[in-house]
C-alpha positions as CSV (number, residue, x, y, z in Angstrom):
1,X,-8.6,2.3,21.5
2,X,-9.7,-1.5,22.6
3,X,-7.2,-4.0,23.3
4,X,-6.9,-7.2,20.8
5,X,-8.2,-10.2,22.5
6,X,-5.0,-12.0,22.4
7,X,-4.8,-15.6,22.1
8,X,-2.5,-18.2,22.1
9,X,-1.4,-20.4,19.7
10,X,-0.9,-23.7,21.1
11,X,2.4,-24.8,21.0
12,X,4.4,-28.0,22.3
13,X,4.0,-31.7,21.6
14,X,0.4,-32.3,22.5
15,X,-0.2,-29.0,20.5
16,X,-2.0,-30.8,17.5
17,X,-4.7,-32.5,20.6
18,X,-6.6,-29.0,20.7
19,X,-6.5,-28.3,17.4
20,X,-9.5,-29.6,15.5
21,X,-7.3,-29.5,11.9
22,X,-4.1,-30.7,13.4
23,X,-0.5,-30.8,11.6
24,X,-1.2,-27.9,9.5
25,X,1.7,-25.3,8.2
26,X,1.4,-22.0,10.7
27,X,2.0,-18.6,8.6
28,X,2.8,-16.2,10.6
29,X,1.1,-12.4,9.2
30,X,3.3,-9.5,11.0
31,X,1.4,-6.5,10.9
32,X,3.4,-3.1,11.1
33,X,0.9,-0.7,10.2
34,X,-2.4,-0.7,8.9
35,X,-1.4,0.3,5.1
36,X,1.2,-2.7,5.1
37,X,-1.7,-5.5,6.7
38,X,-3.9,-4.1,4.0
39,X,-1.2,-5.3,1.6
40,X,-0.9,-8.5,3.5
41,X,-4.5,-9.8,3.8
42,X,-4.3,-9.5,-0.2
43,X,-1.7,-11.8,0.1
44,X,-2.3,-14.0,2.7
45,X,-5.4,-14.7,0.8
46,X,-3.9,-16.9,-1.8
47,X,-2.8,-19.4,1.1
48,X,-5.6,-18.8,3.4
49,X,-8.4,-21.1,2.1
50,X,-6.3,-24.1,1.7
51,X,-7.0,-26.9,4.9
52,X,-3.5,-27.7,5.1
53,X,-2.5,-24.2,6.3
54,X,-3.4,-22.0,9.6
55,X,-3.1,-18.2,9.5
56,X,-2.3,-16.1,12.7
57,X,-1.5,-12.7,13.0
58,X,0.7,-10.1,15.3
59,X,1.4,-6.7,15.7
60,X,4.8,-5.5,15.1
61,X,5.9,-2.6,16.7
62,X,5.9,0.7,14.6
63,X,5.9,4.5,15.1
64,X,2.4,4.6,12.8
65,X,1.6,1.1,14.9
66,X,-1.7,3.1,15.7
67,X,-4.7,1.3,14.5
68,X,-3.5,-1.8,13.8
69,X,-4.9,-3.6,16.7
70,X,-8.5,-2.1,15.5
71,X,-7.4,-3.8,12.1
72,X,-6.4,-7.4,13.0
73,X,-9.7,-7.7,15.6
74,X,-11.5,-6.6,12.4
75,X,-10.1,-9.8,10.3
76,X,-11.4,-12.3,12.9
77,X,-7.9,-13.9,13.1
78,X,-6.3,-15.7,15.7
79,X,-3.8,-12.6,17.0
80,X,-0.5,-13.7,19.1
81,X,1.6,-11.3,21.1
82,X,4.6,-10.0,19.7
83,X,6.6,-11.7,22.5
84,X,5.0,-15.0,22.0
85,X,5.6,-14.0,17.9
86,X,9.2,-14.0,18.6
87,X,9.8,-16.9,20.5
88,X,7.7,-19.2,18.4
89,X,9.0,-21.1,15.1
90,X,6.2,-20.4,12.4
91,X,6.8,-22.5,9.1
92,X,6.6,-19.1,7.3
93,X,5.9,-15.4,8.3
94,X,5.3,-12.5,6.1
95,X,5.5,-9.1,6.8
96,X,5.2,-5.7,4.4
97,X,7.7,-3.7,7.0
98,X,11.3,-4.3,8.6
99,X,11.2,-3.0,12.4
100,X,12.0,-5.7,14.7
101,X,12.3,-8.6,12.2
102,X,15.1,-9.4,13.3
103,X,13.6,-11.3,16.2
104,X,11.5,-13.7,14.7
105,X,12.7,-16.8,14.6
106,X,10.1,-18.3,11.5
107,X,11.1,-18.1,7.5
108,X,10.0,-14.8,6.5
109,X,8.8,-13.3,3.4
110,X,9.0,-9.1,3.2
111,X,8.0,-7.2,0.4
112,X,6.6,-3.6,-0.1
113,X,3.6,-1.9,1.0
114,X,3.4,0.7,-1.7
115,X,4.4,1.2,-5.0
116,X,7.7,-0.4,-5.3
117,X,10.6,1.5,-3.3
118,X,10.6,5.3,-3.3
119,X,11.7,6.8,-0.9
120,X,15.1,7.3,0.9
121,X,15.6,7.7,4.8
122,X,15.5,11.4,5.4
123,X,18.7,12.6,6.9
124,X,18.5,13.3,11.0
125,X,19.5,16.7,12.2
126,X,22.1,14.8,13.9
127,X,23.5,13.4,10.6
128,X,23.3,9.6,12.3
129,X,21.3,8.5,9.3
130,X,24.2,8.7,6.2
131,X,23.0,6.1,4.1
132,X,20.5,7.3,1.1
133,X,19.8,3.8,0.1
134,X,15.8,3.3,-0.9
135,X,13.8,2.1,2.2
136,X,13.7,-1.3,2.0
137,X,16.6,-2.1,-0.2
138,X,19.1,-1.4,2.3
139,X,21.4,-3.1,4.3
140,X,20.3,-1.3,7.5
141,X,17.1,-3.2,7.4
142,X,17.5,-6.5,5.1
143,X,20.9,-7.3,7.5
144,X,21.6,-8.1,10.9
145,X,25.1,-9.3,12.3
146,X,26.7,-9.7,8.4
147,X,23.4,-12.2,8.2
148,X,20.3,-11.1,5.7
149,X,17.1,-11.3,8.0
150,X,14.7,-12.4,5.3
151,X,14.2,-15.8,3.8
152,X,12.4,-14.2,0.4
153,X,12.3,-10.3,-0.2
154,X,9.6,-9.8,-3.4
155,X,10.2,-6.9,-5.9
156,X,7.6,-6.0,-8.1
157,X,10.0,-4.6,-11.0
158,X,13.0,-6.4,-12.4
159,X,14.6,-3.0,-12.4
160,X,14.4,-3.2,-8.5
161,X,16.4,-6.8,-8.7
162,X,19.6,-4.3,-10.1
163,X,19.0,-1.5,-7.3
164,X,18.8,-4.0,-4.7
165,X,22.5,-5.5,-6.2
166,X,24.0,-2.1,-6.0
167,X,22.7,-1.1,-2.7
168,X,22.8,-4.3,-0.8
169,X,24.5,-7.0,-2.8
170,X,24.2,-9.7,0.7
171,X,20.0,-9.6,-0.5
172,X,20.3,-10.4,-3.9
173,X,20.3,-13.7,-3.8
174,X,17.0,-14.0,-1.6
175,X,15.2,-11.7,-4.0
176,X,12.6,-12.6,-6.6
177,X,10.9,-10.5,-9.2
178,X,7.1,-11.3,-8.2
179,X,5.3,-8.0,-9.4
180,X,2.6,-5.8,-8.2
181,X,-0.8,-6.8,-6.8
182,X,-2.5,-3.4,-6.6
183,X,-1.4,-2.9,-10.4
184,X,-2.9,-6.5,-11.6
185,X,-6.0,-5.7,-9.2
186,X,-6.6,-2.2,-11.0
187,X,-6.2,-3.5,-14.7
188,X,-8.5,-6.3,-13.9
189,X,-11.4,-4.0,-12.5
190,X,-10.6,-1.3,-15.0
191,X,-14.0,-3.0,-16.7
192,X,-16.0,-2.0,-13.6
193,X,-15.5,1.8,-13.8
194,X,-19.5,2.8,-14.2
195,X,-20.4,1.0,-11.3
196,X,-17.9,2.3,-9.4
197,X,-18.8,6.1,-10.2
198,X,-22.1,4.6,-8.8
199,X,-21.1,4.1,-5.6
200,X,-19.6,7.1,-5.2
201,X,-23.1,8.9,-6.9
202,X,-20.9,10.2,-9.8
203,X,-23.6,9.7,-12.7
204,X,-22.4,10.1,-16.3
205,X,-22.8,14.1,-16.2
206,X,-20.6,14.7,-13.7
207,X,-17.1,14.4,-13.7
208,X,-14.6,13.2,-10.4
209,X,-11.7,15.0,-9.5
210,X,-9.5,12.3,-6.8
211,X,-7.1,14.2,-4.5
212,X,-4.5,11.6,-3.2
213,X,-2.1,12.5,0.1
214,X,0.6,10.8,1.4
215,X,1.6,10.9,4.9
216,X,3.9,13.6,5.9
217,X,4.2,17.8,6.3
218,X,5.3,18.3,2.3
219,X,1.9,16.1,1.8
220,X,-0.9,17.8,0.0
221,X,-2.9,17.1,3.3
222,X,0.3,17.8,5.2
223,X,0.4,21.6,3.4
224,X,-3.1,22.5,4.2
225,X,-7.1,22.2,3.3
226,X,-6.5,25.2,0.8
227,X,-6.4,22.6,-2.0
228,X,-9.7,21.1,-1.6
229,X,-11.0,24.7,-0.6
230,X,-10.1,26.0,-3.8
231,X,-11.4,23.2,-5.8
232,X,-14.9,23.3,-4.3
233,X,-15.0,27.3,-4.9
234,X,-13.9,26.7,-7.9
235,X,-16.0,23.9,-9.4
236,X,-19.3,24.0,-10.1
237,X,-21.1,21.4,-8.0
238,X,-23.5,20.4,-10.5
239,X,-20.7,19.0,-13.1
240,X,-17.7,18.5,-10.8
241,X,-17.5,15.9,-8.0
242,X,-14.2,15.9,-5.4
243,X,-13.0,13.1,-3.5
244,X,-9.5,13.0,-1.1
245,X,-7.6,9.9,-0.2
246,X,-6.0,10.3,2.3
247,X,-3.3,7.9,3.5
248,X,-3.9,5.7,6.4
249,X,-0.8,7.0,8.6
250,X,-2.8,10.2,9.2
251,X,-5.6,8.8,10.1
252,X,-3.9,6.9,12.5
253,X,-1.4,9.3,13.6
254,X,-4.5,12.1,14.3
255,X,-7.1,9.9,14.6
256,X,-10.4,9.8,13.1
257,X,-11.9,11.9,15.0
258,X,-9.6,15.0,14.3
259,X,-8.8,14.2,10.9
260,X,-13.0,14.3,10.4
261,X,-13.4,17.4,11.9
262,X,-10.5,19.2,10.2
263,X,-12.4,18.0,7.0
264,X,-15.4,19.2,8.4
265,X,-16.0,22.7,6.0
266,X,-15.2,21.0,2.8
267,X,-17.7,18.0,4.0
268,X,-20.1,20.4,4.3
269,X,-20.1,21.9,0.9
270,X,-19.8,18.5,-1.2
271,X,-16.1,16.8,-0.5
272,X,-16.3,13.1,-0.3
273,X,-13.9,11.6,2.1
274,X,-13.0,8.1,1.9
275,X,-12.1,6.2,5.2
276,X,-8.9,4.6,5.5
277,X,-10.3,1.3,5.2
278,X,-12.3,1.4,2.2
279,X,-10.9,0.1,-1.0
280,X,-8.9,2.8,-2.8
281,X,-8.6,1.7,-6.1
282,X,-11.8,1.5,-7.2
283,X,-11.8,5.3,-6.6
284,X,-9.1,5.7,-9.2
285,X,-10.5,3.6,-11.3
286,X,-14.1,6.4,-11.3
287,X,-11.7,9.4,-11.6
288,X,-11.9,12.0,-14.5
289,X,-8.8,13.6,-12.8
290,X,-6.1,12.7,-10.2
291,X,-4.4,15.3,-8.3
292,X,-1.7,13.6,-6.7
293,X,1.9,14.2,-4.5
294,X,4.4,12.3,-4.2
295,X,2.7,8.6,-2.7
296,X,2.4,5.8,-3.8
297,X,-1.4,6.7,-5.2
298,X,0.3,8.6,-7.4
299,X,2.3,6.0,-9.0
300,X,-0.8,4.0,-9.0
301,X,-2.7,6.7,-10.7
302,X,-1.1,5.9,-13.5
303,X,-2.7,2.8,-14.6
304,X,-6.0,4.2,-14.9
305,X,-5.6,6.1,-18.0
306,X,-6.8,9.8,-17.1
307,X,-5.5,12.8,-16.7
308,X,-2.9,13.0,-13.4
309,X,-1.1,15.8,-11.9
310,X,1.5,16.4,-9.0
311,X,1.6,18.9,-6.7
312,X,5.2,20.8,-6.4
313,X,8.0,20.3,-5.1
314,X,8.6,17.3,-5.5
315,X,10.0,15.2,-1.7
316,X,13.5,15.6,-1.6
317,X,13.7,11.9,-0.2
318,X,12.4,10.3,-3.5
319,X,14.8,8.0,-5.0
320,X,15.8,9.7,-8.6
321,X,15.6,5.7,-10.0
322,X,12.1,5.1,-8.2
323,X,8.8,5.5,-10.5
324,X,8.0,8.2,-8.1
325,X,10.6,10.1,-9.5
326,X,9.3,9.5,-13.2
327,X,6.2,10.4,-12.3
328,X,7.4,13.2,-10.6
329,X,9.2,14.5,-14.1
330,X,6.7,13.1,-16.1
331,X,3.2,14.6,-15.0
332,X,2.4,18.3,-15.6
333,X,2.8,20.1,-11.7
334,X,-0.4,21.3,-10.0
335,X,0.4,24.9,-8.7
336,X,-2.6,24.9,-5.7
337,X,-1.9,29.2,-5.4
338,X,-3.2,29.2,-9.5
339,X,-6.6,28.9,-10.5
340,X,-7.6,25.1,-10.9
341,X,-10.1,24.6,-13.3
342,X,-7.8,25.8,-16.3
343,X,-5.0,23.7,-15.2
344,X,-8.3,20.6,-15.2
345,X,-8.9,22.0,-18.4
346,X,-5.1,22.2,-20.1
347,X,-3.7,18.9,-18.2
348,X,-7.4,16.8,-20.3
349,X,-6.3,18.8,-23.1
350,X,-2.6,17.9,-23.0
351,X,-3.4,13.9,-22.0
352,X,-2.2,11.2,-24.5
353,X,-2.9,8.0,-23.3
354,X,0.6,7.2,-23.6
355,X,1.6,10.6,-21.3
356,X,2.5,8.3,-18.1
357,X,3.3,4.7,-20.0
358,X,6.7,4.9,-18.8
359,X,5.5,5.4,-15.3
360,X,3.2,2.7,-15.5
361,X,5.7,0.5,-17.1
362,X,8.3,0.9,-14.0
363,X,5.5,-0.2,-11.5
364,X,5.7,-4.0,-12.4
365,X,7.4,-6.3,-14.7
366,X,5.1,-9.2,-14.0
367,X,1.6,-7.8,-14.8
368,X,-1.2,-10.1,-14.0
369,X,1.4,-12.8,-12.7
370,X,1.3,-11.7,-8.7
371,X,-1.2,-13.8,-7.5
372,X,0.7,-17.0,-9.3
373,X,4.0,-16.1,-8.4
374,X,3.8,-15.2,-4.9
375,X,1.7,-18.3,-4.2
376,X,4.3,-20.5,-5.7
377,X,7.1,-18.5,-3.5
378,X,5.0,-18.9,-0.5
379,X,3.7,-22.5,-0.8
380,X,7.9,-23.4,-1.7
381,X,9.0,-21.9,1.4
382,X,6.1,-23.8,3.1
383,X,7.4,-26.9,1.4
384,X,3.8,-28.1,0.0
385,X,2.6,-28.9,-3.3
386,X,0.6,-25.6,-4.4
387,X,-3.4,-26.2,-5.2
388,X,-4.2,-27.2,-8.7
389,X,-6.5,-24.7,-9.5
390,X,-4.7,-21.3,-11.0
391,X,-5.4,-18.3,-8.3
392,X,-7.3,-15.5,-9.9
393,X,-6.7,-12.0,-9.5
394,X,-9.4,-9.8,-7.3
395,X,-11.7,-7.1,-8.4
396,X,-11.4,-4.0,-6.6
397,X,-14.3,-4.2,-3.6
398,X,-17.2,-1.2,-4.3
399,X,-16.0,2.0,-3.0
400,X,-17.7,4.0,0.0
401,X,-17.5,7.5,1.6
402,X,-17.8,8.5,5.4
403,X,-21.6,9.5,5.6
């Protein structure tokens, strides 16, 4: 892996002589992993155009940190060190993780990098982790010193405004209800479904089956190939086209390289893979079928209006108030060691389109209204009078497969 060219953000009172915009607002973008700077370049974006702002980036330190200086060299951003991150005052930072923030020193901004909040911390063999609180909605990591770290935390669900009360009450007064942008970005490219098949050279006699992992061994990628194996025995080429998403953490963690040759086999006889940086939703959006565990694509899966499965058992570290956990419930089980193309057949059969409404429902309470509200929060905190001009919500980019 290449180093980031790291550079400096000039700083001190003859700062403003080297810039050629001087006196604008710094925002700060701290980059965990690569899922969570995915999530944050879709937010950034809605400050990131305006003259009055500069955008700089840094990498966070994280156990799935891997990748992420690959990442920010790939936005073309000006990327401080950490150190020089923590010792600088930013007029806002934002940040889709919670190692480390203690030590910035800048108003910061933290909100989810997945579907809402759900999962727990697993419980260590050595029983020092107690607390079952949802990740992210616990004291451990919105608190430091009796203090609450974050200027703003977002939640994309009202529902998450009451968990975050009972499980750390300090937060609640930080928090604001802001809603999803993956779930506006999905119903607003819904329209482009056909051309999204096209990419992935699904014409209109074929139909897609989507296989979604999480990171993880209790993963369907964590559990084994056998999966995709039997769905490419199993399914005729000719009408049937598979594609796997497979959550960035594994790439990262294995590496492309490995995770491309453990894929090899089912390469060979027709899987599509998608790579970790290609845009995921416009895959859902072209499936006939998702086969899903318990990640966030799951949840996600939801809004597309097909037929969805999960794979069993559910994670024991899902919070039981979390969509995951409706979904989990909710969606008929996929049972890999059965034959596959009934349970294809029964679960399009069985489908309503009201069959995951509920799960849907639990993903945001703001639909369409992300992009306005968490400009408004940002450019508050900022102290500046937000651009006239309403910001729009994205469509999905065109999906691709590794060649």
């Amino acid at each position: 892996m290449h180093d980031v060219e790291w550079r400096h953000v000039p700083a001190g009172p003859d700062a403003d002589l080297w810039a050629t915009r001087p006196r604008c607002r710094t925002v700060l973008v701290v980059v965990h992993t690569v899922t969570s700077g995915q999530r944050l370049l879709e937010v950034v974006r809605l400050i990131g155009t305006d003259p009055r702002v500069q955008v700089v980036f840094t990498s966070a330190p994280d156990v799935f940190g891997a990748g992420v200086n690959d990442f920010l060299r790939a936005t073309g951003g000006v990327v401080v060190p950490w150190l020089q991150a923590t010792q600088t005052g930013f007029d806002l930072a934002l940040a889709a993780g919670y190692g480390s923030i203690s030590q910035l020193h800048s108003p910061l901004i933290v909100l989810p990098h997945g579907a809402g909040y759900g999962k727990r911390p697993a419980v260590r063999a050595d029983r020092s982790v107690t607390a079952r609180s949802p990740y992210g909605l616990d004291p451990q990591r919105l608190m430091r010193d009796g203090r609450v770290i974050p200027a703003a935390i977002v939640l994309p669900h009202a529902a998450d405004l009451t968990r975050l009360t009972q499980t750390c009450p300090g937060a609640a007064d930080v928090a604001t209800v802001i809603g999803d942008p993956c779930y506006d970005v999905l119903m607003a490219s819904a329209c482009r479904r056909s051309s999204y098949r096209e990419q992935l050279a699904v014409g209109p006699e074929r139909r897609l089956v989507v296989v979604t992992s999480t990171w993880g061994p209790s993963s369907l990628f964590g559990a084994g190939q056998q999966l995709l194996r039997k769905l490419l025995d199993e399914l005729p080429s000719d009408e049937f086209g598979v594609v796997t998403l497979i959550h960035p953490n594994v790439w990262c963690a294995h590496g492309q390289w490995q995770v491309q040759a453990w894929l090899e086999d089912c390469r060979a006889r027709g899987l599509g893979v998608v790579p970790p940086e290609a845009d995921w939703r416009g895959v859902m959006i072209a499936a006939d079928w998702i086969l899903a565990d318990h990640g966030s694509l799951g949840v996600y899966g939801t809004a597309v209006n097909v037929p969805l499965m999960v794979s069993t058992p559910a994670s024991p570290d899902l919070d039981p108030s979390s969509a995951h956990a409706v979904l989990a419930a909710a969606a008929p089980s996929l049972r890999p060691n059965q034959r596959l193309l009934p349970q294809l057949r029964r679960a399009a059969a069985a489908y309503r389109p009201a069959s995951y409404a509920q799960v849907a429902a639990r993903i945001s309470s703001e639909p369409g209204r992300f992009a306005q509200n968490m400009r408004q929060l940002m450019y508050r905190l900022l102290r500046l009078r937000p651009p006239r001009e309403p910001p729009c919500t994205p469509i999905a980019r065109p999906p691709f497969l590794i060649p």
